[in-house]
C-alpha positions in Angstrom: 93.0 155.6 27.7 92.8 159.4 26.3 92.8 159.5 22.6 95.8 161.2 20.6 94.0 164.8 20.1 93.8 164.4 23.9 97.5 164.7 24.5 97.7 168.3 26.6 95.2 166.3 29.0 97.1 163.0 28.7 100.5 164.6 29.4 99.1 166.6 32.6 97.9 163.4 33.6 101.2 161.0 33.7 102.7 164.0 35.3 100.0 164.2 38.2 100.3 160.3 38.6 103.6 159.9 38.2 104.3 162.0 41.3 101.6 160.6 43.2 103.1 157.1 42.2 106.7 158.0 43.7 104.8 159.4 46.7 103.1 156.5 47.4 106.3 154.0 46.2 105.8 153.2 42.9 109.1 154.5 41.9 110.3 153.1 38.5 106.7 153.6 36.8 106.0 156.9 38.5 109.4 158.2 37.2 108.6 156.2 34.0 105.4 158.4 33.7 107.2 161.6 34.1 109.5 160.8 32.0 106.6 160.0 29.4 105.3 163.2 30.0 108.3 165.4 29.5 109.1 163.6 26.5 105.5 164.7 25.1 105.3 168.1 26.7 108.2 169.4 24.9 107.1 168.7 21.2 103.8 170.9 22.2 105.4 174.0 22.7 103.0 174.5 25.6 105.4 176.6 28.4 102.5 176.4 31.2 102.0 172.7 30.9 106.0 172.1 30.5 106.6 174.2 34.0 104.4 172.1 35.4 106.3 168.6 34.1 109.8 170.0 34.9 108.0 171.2 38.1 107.0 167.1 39.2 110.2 166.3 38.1 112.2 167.8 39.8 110.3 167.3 43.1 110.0 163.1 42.4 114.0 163.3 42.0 114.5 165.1 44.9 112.3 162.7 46.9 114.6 159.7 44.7 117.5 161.0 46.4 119.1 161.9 43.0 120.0 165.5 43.5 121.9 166.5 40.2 119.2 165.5 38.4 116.5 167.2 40.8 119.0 171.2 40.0 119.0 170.4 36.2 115.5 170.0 35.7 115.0 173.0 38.6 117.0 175.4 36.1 114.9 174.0 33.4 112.0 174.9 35.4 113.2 178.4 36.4 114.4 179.0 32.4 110.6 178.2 31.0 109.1 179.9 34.4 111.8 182.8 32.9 110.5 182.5 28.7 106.8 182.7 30.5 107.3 185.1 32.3 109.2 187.3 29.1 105.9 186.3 26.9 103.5 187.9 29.2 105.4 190.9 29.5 106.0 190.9 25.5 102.2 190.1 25.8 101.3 193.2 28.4 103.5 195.1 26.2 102.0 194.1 23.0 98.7 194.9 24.5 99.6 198.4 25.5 100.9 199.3 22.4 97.8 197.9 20.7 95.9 200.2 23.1 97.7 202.9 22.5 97.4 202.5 18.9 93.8 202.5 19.2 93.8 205.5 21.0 95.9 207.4 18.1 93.6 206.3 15.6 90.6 207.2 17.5 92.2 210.4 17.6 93.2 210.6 14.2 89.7 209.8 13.5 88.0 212.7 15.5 90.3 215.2 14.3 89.2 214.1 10.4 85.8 214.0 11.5 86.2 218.1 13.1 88.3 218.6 9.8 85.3 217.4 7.9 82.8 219.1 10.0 85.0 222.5 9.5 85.0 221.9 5.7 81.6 221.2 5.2 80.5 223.8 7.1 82.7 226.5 5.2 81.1 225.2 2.1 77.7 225.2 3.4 77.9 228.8 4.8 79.9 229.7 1.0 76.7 228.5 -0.8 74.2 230.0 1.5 75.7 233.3 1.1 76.3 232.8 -3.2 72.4 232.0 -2.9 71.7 235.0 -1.0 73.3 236.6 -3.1 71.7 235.6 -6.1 68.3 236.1 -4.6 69.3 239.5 -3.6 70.9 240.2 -7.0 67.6 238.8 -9.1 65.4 240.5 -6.8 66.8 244.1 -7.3 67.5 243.4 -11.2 63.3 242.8 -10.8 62.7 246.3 -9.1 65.2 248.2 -11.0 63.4 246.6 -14.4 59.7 247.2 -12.5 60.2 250.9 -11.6 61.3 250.7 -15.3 58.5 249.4 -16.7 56.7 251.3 -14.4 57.9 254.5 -15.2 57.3 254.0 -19.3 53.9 253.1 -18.4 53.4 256.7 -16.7 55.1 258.7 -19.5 52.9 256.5 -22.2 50.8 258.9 -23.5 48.4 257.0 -26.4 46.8 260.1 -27.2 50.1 260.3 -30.0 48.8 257.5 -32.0 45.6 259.1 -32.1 47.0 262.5 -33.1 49.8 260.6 -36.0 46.4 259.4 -37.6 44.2 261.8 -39.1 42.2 260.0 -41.4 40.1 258.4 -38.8 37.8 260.5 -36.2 37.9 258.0 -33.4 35.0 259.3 -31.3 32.7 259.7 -34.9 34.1 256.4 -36.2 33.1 254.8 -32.9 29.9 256.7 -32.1 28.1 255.3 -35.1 29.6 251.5 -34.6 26.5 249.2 -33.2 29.2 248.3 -30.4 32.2 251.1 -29.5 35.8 250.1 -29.3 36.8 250.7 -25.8 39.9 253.3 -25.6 42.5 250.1 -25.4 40.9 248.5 -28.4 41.3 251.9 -30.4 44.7 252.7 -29.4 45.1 248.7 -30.9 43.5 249.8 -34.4 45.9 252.8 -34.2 48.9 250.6 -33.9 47.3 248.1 -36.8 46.9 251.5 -38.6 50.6 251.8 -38.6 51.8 248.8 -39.6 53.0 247.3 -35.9 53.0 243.5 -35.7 51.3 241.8 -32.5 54.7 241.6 -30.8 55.2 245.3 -31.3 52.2 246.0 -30.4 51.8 244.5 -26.9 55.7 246.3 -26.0 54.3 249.5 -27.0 51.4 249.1 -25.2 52.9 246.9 -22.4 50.8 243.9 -22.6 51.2 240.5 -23.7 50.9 239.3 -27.2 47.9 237.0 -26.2 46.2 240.5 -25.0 46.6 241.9 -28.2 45.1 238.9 -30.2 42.0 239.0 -27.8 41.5 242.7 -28.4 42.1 242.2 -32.7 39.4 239.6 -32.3 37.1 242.2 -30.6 37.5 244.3 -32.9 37.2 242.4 -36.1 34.0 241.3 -34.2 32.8 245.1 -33.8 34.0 246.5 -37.0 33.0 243.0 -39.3 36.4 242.9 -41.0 37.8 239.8 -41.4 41.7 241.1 -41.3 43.6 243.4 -40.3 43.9 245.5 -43.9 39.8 244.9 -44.0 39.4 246.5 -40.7 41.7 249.5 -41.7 40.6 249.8 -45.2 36.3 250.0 -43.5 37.4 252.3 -40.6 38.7 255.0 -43.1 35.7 254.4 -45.3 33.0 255.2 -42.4 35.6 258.1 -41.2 35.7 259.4 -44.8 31.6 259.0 -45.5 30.9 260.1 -42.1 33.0 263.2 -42.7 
């Protein structure tokens, strides 16, 4: 009664009552049966359910009495016990090697990953050090250019500007002005006097350019000139009257 796509179950089943059927008589259709399911079991290719059929009948044609028949399908049973027997080892074997595969990749794969680790690390301790470096390098380039700096600023003296210039009295220009020039502001005008542009100006004086536009417009402020030439051209005037 099982179905077609039921024939590995169907096939164990004539075989289990086939055997039964010899055992209990029923010779021709228990043999008939086994016969049935050898015919069927060898066009599955299924070794463990075709050891089991050549199995039943050999054993039903030893109980028939028919002994050639009971050795041949007994040295059928032993050959596919045999191929079964070959497939789990080339099974066991297969498995091993798979393992041992694994194993070597796993391997493989840890020494990349310490290669990798190694690398990275050289690189990282390469940069850190081109970055200290750097830092070390930009921070001494800024103290060798502050001591610089710092040493013009000592050996400035103004009081040359003051001494190039000797149409203007600074301290009777700026004693009759309704607001003095601080001493900054002055060594500006001296500077104007000369002919130095802002930029020139706040390197000579080591300032910024916007410092040097705040001072002009103090001055201008102080002195009422409305340019540079006006403020140079009224300083020499009150310097001149004054004098």
């Amino acid at each position: 009664m099982l179905k077609s796509d039921k024939s590995h179950e169907k096939i164990a089943a004539l075989a289990y009552l086939g055997i039964l059927k010899i055992k209990k008589g029923e010779k021709a259709t228990g043999l008939q049966d086994l016969l049935q399911a050898n015919a069927m079991v060898e066009l599955t290719g299924r070794l463990e359910l075709q050891k089991q059929v050549t199995k039943e009948l050999a054993s039903a044609y030893e109980l028939l009495g028919q002994t050639d028949q009971a050795v041949h399908y007994w040295k059928i049973y032993d050959h596919v016990k045999d191929s079964i027997n070959s497939e789990q080892r080339m099974w066991a074997f297969e498995e091993m090697q798979a393992k041992y595969e694994l194993i070597e990749k796993e391997k493989l794969i840890n020494k990349q990953k310490a290669a990798l680790y190694a690398q990275t690390k050289s690189k990282f301790t390469i940069i850190s050090a081109l970055v200290m470096l750097f830092l070390l390098t930009v921070f001494l380039g800024y103290r060798i250019y502050f001591l610089k700096v710092k040493s013009h600023q000592e050996d400035f003296k103004p009081e040359f500007i003051h001494q190039s210039i000797d149409l203007l009295d600074f301290k009777l220009v700026n004693s009759h002005l309704p607001t003095p020039l601080t001493s900054r502001e002055w060594d500006v005008v001296q500077l104007v006097e000369l002919g130095k542009s802002n930029c020139e100006i706040a390197a000579t004086l080591f300032v910024s350019e916007n410092t040097v536009k705040t001072h002009l417009k103090n001055i201008f402020i102080k002195v009422e000139a409305q340019s540079r030439t006006d403020l140079i051209h009224k300083l020499r005037a009150m310097s001149l009257i004054l004098h």
